[in-house]
N, C-alpha and C positions, 0 to 999 in steps of 0.2 A: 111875541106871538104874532104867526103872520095872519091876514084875512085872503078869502079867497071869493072870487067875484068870477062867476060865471056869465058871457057876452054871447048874446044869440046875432051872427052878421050874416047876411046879403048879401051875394055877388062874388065869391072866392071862390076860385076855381083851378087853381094850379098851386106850385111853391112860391111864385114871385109873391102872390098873393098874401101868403103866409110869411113870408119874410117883410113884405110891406107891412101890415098892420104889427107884425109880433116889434116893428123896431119904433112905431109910433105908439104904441102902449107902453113900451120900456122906458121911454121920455117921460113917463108921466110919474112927477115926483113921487117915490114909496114903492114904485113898482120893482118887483122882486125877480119876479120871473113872469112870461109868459109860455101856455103852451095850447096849440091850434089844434083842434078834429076838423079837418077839410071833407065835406060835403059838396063835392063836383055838381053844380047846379040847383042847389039847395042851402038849408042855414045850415053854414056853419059855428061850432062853437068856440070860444076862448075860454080860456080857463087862465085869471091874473090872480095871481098871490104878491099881496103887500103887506106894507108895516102896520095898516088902517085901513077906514073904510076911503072907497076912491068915490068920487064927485063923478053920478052918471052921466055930466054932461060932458065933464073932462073924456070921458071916455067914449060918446061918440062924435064928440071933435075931433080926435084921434084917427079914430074909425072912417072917417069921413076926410082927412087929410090923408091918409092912405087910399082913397079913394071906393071906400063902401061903406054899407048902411049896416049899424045898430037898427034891429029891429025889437030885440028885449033884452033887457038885462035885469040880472037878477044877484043886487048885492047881498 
């Protein structure tokens, strides 16, 4: 059974943006898939489907290694 983790981010604004964060979420152990709604100057959202629940902090380390902001999330 997969889990699905909705990520409210900050600061994404094109595809690089989307391609950044979707390949530093995939790193993260159990991660399934990811898939991005791009919000040009706004939050956008992720949407991760995993094996289990992900640890919010793993996932705005992530967010933040890709270079933007977790601003809520909601496992």
């Amino acid at each position: 059974m997969s889990t699905i983790t909705k990520v409210s981010i900050d600061g994404m604004t094109c595809g690089h943006c989307i391609d950044a964060v979707t390949e530093e979420l995939k790193a993260i152990n159990g991660v399934q898939g990811v898939a991005i709604e791009l919000n040009k100057g706004g939050i956008s959202t992720a949407t991760v489907n995993s094996t289990g629940d992900l640890d919010p902090e793993q996932i705005g380390e992530a967010v933040a290694e890709a270079g933007y902001l977790v601003v809520a999330a909601d496992a």
